[in-house]
mmCIF file as gemmi writes it, N, C-alpha and C atoms, coordinates in Angstrom:
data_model
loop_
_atom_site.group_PDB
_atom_site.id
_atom_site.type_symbol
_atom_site.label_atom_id
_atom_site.label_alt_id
_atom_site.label_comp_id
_atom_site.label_asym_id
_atom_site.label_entity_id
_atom_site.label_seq_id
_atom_site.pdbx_PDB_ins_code
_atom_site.Cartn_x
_atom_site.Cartn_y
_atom_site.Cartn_z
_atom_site.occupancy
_atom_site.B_iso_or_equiv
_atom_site.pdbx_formal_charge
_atom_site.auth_seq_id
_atom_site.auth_asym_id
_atom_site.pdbx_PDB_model_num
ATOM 1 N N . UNK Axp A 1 ? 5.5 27.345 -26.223 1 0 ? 1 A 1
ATOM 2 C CA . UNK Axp A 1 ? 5.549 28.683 -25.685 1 0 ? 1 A 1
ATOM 3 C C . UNK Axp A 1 ? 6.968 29.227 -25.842 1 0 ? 1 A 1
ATOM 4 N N . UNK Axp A 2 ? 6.813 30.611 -26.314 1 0 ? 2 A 1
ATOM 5 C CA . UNK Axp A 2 ? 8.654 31.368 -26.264 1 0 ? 2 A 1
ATOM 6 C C . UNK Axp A 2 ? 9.185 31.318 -24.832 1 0 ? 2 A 1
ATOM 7 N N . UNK Axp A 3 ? 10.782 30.842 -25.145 1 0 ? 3 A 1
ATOM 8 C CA . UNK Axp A 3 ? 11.207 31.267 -23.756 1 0 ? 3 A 1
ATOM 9 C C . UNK Axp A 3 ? 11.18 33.019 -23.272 1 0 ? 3 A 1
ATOM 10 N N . UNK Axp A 4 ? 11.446 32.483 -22.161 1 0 ? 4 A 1
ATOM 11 C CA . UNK Axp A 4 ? 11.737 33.817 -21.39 1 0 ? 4 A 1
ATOM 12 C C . UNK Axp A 4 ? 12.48 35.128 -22.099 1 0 ? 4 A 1
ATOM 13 N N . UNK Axp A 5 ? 13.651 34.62 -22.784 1 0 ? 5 A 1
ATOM 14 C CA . UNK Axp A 5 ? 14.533 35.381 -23.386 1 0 ? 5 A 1
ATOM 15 C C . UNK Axp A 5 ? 13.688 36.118 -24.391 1 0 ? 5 A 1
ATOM 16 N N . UNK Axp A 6 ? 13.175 35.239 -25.539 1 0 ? 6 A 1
ATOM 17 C CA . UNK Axp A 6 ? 12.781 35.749 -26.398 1 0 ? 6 A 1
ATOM 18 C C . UNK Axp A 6 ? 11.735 36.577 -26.222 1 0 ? 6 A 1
ATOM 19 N N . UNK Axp A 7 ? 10.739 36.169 -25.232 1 0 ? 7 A 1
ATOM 20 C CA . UNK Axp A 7 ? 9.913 36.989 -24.734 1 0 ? 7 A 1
ATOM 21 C C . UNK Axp A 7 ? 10.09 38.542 -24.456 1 0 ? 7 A 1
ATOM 22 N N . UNK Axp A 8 ? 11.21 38.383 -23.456 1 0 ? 8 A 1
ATOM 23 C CA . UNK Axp A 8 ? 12.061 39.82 -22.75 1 0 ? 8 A 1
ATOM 24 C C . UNK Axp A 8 ? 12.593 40.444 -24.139 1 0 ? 8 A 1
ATOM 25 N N . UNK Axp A 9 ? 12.883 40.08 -25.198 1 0 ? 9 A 1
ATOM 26 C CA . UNK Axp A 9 ? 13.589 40.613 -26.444 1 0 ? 9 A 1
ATOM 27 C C . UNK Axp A 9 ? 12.2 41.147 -27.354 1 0 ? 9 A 1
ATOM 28 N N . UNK Axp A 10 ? 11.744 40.778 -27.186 1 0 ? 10 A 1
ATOM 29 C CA . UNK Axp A 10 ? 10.173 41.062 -28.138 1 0 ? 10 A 1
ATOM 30 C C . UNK Axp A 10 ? 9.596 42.491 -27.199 1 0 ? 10 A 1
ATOM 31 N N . UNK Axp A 11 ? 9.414 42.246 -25.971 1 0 ? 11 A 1
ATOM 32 C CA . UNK Axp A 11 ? 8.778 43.275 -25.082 1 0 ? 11 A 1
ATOM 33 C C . UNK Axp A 11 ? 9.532 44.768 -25.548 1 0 ? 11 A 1
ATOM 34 N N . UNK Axp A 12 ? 10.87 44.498 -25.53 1 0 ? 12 A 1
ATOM 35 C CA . UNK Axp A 12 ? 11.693 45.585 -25.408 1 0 ? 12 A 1
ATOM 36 C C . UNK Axp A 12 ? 12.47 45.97 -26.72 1 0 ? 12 A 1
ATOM 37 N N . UNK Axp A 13 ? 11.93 44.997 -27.676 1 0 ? 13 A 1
ATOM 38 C CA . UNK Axp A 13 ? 11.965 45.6 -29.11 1 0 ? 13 A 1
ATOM 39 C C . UNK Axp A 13 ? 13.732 45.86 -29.674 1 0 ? 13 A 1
ATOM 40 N N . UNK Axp A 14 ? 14.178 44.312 -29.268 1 0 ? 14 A 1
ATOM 41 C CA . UNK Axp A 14 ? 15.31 44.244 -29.239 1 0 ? 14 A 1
ATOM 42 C C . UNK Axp A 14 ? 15.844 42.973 -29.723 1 0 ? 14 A 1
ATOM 43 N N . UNK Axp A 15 ? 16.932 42.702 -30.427 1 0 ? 15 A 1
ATOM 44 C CA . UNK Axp A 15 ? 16.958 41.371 -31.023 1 0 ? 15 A 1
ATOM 45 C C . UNK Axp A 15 ? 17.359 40.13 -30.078 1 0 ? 15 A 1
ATOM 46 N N . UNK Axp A 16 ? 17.113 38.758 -29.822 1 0 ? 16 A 1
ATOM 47 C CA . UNK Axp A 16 ? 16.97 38.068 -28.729 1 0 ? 16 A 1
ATOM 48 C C . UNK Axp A 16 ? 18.655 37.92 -28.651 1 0 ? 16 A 1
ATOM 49 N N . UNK Axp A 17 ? 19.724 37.79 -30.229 1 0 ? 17 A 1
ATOM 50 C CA . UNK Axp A 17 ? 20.752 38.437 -30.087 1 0 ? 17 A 1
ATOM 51 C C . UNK Axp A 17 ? 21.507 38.87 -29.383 1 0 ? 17 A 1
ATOM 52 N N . UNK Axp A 18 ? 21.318 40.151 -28.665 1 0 ? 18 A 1
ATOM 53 C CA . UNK Axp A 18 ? 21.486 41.021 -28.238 1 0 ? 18 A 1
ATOM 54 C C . UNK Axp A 18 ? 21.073 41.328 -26.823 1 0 ? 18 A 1
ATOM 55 N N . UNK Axp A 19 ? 20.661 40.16 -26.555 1 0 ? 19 A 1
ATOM 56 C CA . UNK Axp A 19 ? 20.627 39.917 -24.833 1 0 ? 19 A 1
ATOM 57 C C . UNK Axp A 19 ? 20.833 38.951 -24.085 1 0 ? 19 A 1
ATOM 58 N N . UNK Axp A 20 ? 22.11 39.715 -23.756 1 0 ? 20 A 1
ATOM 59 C CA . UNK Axp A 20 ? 22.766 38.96 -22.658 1 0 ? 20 A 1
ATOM 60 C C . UNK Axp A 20 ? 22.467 38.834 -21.371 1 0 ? 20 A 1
ATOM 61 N N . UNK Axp A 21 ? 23.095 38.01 -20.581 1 0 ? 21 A 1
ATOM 62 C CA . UNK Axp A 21 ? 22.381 38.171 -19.109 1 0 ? 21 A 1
ATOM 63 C C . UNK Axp A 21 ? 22.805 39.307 -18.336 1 0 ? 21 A 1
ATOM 64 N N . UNK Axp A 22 ? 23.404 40.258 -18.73 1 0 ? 22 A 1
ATOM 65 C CA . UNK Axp A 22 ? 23.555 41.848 -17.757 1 0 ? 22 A 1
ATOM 66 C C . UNK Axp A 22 ? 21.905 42.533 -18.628 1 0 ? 22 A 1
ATOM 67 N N . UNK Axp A 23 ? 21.639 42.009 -19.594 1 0 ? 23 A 1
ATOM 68 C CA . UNK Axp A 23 ? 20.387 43.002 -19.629 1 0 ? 23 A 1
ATOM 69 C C . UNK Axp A 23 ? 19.194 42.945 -18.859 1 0 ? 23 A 1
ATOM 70 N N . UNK Axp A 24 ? 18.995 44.217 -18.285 1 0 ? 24 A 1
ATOM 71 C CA . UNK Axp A 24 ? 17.821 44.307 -17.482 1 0 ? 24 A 1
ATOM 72 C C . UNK Axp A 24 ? 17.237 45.713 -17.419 1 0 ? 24 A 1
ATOM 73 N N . UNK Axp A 25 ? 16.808 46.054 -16.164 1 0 ? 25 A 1
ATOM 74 C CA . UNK Axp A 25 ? 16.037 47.048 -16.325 1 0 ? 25 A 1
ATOM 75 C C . UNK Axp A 25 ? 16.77 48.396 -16.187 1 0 ? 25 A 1
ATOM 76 N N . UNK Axp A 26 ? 16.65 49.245 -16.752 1 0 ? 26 A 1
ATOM 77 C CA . UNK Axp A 26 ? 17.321 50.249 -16.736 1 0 ? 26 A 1
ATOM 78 C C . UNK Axp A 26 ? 18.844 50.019 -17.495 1 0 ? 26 A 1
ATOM 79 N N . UNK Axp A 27 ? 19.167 49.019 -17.806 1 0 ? 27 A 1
ATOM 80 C CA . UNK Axp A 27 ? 20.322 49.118 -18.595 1 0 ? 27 A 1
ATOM 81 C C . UNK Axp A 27 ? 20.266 48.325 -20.03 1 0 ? 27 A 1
ATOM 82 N N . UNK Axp A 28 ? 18.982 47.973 -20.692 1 0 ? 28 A 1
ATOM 83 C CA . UNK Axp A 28 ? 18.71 47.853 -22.194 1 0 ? 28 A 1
ATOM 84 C C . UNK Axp A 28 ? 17.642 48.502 -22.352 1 0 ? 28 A 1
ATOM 85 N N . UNK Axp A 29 ? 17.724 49.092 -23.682 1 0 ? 29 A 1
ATOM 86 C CA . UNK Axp A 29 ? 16.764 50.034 -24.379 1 0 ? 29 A 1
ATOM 87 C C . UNK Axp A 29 ? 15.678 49.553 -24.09 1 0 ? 29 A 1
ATOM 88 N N . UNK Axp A 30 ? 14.714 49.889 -23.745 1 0 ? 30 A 1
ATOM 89 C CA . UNK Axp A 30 ? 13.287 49.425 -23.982 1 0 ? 30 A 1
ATOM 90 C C . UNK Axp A 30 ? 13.226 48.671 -22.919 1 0 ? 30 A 1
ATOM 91 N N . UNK Axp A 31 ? 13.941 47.944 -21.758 1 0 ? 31 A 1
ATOM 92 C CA . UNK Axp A 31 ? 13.7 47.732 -20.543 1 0 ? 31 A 1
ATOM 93 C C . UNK Axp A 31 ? 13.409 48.642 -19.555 1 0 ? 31 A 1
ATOM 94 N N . UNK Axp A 32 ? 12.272 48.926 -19.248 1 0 ? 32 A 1
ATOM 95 C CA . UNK Axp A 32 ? 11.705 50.303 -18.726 1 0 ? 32 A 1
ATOM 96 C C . UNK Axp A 32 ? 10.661 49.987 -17.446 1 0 ? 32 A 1
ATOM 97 N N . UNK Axp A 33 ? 10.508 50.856 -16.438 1 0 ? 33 A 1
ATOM 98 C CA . UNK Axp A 33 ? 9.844 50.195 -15.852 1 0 ? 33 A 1
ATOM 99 C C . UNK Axp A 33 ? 8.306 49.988 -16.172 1 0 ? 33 A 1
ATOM 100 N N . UNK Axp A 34 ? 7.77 49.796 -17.586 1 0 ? 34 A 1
ATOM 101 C CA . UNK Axp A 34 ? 6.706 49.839 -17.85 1 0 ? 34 A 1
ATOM 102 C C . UNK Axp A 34 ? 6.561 48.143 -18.51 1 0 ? 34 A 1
ATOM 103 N N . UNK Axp A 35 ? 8.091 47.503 -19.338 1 0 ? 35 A 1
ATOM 104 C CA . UNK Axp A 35 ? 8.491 46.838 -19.971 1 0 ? 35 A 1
ATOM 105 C C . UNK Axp A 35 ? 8.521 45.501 -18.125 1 0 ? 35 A 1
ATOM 106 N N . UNK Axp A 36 ? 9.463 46.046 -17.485 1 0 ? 36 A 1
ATOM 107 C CA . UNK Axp A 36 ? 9.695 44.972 -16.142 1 0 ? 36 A 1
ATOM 108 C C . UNK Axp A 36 ? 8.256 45.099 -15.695 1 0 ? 36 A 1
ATOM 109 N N . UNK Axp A 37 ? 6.773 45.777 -15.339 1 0 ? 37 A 1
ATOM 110 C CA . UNK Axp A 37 ? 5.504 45.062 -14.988 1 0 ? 37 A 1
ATOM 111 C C . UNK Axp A 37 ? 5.252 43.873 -16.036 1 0 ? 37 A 1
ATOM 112 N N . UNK Axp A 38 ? 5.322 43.935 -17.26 1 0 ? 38 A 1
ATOM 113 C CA . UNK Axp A 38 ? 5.395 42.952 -18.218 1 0 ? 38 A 1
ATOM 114 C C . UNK Axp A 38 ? 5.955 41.694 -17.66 1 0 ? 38 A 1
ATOM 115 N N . UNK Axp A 39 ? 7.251 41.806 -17.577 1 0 ? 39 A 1
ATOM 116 C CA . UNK Axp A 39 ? 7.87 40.846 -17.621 1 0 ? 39 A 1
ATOM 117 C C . UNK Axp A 39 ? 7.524 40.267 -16.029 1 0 ? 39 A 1
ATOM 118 N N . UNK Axp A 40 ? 7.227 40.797 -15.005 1 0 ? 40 A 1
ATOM 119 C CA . UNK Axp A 40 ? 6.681 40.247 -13.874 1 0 ? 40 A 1
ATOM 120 C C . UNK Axp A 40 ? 5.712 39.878 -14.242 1 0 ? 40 A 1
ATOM 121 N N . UNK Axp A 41 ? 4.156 40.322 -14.904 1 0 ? 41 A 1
ATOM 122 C CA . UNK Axp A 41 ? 2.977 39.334 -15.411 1 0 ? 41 A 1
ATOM 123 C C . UNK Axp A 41 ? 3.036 38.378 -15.959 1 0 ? 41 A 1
ATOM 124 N N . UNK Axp A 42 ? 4.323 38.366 -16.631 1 0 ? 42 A 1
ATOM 125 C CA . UNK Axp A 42 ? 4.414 37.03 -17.428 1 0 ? 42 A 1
ATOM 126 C C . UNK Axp A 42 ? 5.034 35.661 -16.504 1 0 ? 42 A 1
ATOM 127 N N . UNK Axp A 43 ? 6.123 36.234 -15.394 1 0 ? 43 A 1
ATOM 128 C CA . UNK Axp A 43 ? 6.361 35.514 -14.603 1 0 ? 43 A 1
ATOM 129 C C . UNK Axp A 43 ? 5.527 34.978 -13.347 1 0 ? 43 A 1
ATOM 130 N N . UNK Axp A 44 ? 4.365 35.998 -13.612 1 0 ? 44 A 1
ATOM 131 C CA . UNK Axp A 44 ? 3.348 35.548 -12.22 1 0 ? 44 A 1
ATOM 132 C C . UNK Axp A 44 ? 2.334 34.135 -13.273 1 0 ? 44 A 1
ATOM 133 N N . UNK Axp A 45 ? 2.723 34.584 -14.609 1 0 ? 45 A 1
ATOM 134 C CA . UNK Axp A 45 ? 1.416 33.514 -15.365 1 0 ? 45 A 1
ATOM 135 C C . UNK Axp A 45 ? 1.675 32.267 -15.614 1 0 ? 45 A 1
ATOM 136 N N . UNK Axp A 46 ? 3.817 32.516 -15.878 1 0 ? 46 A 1
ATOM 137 C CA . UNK Axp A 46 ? 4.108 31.427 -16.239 1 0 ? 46 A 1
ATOM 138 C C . UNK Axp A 46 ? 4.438 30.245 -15.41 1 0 ? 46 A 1
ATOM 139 N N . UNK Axp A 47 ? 5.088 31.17 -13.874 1 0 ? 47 A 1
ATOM 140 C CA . UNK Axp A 47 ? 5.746 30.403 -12.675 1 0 ? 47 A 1
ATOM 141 C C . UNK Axp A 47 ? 4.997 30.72 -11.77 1 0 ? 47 A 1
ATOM 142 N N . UNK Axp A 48 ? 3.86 31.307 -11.345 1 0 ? 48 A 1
ATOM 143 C CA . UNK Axp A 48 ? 3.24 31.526 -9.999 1 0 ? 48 A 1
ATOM 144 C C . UNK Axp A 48 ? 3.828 32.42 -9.333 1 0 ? 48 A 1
ATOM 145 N N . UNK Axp A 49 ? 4.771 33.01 -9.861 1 0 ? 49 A 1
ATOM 146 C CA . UNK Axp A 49 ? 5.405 33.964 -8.723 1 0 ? 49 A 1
ATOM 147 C C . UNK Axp A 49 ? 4.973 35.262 -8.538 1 0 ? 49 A 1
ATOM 148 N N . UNK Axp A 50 ? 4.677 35.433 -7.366 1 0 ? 50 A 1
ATOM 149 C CA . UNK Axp A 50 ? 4.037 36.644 -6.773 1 0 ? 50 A 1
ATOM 150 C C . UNK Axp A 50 ? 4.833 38.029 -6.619 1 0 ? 50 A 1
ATOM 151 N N . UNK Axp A 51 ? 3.705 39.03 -7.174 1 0 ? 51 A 1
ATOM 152 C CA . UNK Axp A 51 ? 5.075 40.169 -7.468 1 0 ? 51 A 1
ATOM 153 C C . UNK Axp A 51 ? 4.878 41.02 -6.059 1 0 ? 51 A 1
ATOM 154 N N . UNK Axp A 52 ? 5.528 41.023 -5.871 1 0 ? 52 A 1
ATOM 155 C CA . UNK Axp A 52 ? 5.812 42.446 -4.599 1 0 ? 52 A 1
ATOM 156 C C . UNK Axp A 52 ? 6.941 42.711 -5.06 1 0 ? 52 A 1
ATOM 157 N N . UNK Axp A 53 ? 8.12 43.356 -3.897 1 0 ? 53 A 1
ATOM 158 C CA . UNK Axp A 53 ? 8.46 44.648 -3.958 1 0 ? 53 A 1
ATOM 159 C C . UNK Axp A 53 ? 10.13 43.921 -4.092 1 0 ? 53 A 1
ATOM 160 N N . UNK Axp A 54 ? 10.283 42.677 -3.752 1 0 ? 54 A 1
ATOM 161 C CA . UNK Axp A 54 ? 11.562 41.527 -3.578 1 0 ? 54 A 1
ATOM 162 C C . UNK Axp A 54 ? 11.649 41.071 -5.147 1 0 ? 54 A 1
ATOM 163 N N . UNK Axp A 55 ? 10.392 40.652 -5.04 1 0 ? 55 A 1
ATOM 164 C CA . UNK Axp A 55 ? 10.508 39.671 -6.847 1 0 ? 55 A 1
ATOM 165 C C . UNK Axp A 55 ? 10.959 40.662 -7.515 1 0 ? 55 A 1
ATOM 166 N N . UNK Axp A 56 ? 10.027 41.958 -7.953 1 0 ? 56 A 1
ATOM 167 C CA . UNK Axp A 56 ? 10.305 43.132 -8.661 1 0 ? 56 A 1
ATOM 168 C C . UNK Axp A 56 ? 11.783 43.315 -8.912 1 0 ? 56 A 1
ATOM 169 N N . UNK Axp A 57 ? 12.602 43.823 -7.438 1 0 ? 57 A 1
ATOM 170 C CA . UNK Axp A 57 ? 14.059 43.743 -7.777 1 0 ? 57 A 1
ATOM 171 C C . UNK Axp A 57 ? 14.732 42.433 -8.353 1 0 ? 57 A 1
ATOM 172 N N . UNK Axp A 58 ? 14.666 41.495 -7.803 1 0 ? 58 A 1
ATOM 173 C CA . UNK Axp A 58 ? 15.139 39.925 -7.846 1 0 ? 58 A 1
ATOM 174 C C . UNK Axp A 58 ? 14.952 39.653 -9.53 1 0 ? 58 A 1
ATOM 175 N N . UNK Axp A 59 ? 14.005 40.082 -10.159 1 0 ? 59 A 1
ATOM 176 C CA . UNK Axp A 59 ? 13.811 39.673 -11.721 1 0 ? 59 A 1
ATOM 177 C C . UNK Axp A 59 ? 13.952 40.683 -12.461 1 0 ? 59 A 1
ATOM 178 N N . UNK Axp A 60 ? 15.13 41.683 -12.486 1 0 ? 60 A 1
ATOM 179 C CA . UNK Axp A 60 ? 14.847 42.491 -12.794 1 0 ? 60 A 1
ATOM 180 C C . UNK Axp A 60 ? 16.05 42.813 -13.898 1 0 ? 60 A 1
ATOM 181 N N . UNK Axp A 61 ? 16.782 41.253 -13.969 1 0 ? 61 A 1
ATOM 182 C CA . UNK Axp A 61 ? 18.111 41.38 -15.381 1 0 ? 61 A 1
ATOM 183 C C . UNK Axp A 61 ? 17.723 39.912 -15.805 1 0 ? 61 A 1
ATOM 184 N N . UNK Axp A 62 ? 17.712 39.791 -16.701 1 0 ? 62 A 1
ATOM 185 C CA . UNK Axp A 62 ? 17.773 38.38 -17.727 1 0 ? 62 A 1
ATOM 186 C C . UNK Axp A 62 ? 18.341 37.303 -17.383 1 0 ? 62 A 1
ATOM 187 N N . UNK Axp A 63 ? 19.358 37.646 -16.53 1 0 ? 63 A 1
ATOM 188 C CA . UNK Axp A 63 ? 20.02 36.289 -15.525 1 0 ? 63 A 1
ATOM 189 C C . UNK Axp A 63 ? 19.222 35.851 -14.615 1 0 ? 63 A 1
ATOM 190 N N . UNK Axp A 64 ? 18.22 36.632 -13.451 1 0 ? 64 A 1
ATOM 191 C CA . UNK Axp A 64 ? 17.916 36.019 -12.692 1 0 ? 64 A 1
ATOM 192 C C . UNK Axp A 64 ? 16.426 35.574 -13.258 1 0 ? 64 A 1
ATOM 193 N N . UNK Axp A 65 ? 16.249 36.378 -14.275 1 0 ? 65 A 1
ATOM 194 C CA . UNK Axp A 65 ? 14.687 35.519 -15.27 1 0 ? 65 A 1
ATOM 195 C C . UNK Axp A 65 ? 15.353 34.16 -15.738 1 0 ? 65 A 1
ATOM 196 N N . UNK Axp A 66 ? 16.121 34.209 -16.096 1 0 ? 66 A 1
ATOM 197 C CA . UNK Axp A 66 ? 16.822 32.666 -16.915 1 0 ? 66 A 1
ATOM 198 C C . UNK Axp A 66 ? 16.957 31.676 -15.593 1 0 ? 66 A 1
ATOM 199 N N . UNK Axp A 67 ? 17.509 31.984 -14.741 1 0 ? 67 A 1
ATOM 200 C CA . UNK Axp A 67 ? 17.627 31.092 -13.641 1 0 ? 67 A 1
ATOM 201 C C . UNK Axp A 67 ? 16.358 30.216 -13.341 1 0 ? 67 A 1
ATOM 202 N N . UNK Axp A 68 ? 15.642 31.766 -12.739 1 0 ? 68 A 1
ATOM 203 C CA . UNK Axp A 68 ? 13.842 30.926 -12.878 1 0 ? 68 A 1
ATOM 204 C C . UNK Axp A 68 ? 13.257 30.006 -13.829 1 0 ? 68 A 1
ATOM 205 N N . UNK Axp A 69 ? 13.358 30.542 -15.057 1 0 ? 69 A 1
ATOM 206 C CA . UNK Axp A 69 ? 12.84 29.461 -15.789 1 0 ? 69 A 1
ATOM 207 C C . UNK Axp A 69 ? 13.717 28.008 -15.609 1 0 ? 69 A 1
ATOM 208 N N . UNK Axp A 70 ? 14.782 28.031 -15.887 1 0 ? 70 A 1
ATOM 209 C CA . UNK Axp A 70 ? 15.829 26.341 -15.815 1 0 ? 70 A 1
ATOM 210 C C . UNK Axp A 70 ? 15.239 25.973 -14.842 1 0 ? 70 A 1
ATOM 211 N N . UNK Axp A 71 ? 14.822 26.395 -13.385 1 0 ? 71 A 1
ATOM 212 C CA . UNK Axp A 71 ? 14.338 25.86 -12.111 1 0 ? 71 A 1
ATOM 213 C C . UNK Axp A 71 ? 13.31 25.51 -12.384 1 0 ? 71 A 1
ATOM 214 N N . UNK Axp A 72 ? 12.172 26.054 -12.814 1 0 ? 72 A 1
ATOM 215 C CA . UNK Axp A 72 ? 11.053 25.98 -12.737 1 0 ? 72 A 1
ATOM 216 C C . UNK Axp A 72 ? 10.27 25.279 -14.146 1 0 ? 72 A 1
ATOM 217 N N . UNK Axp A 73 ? 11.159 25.018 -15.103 1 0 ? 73 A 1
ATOM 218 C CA . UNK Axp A 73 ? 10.744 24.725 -16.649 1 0 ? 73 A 1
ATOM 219 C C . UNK Axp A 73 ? 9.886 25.743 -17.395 1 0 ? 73 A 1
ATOM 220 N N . UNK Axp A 74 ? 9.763 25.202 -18.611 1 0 ? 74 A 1
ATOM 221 C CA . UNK Axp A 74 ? 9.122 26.388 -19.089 1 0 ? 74 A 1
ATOM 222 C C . UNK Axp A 74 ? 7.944 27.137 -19.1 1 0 ? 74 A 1
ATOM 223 N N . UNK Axp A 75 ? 7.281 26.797 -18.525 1 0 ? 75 A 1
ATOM 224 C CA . UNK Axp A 75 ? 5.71 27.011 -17.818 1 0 ? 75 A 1
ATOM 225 C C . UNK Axp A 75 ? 4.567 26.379 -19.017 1 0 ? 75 A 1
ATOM 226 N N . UNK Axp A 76 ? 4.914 25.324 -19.151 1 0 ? 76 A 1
ATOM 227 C CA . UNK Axp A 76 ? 3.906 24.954 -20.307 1 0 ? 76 A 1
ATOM 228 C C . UNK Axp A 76 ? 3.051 23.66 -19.808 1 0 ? 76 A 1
ATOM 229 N N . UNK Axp A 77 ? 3.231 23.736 -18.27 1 0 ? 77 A 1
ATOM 230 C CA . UNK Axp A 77 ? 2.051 22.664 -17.512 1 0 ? 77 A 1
ATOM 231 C C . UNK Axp A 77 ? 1.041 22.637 -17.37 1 0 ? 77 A 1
């Protein structure tokens, strides 16, 4: 399975390159809030994590998605 990164770089039509951990929502192209429901479905499929209104903010730059995954591995259980 792609990591997280590459994932978040594919969604938002951006090279995996080119994202660093300040990218998130509202501050890379194509991170939109249509792009972050994405990236929360993928985190509810890959890690169980439940989206409300905390996660939403909390996952909402590439650092704190990267964190999750190292914690949690790559969801391929």
């Amino acid at each position: 399975m792609t990591g997280m990164k590459d994932f978040i770089a594919q969604l938002v039509r951006q090279p995996s390159s080119a994202m660093g951990p300040e990218a998130g929502l509202g501050a890379t192209p194509g991170w939109d809030s249509f792009a972050q429901l994405n990236v929360m479905m993928e985190l509810e499929k890959r890690f169980g994590i439940d989206i409300t209104d905390d996660s939403i903010r909390r996952y909402s730059t590439l650092a704190h998605v990267l964190e999750l995954e190292a914690e949690r591995g790559n969801g391929d259980d």
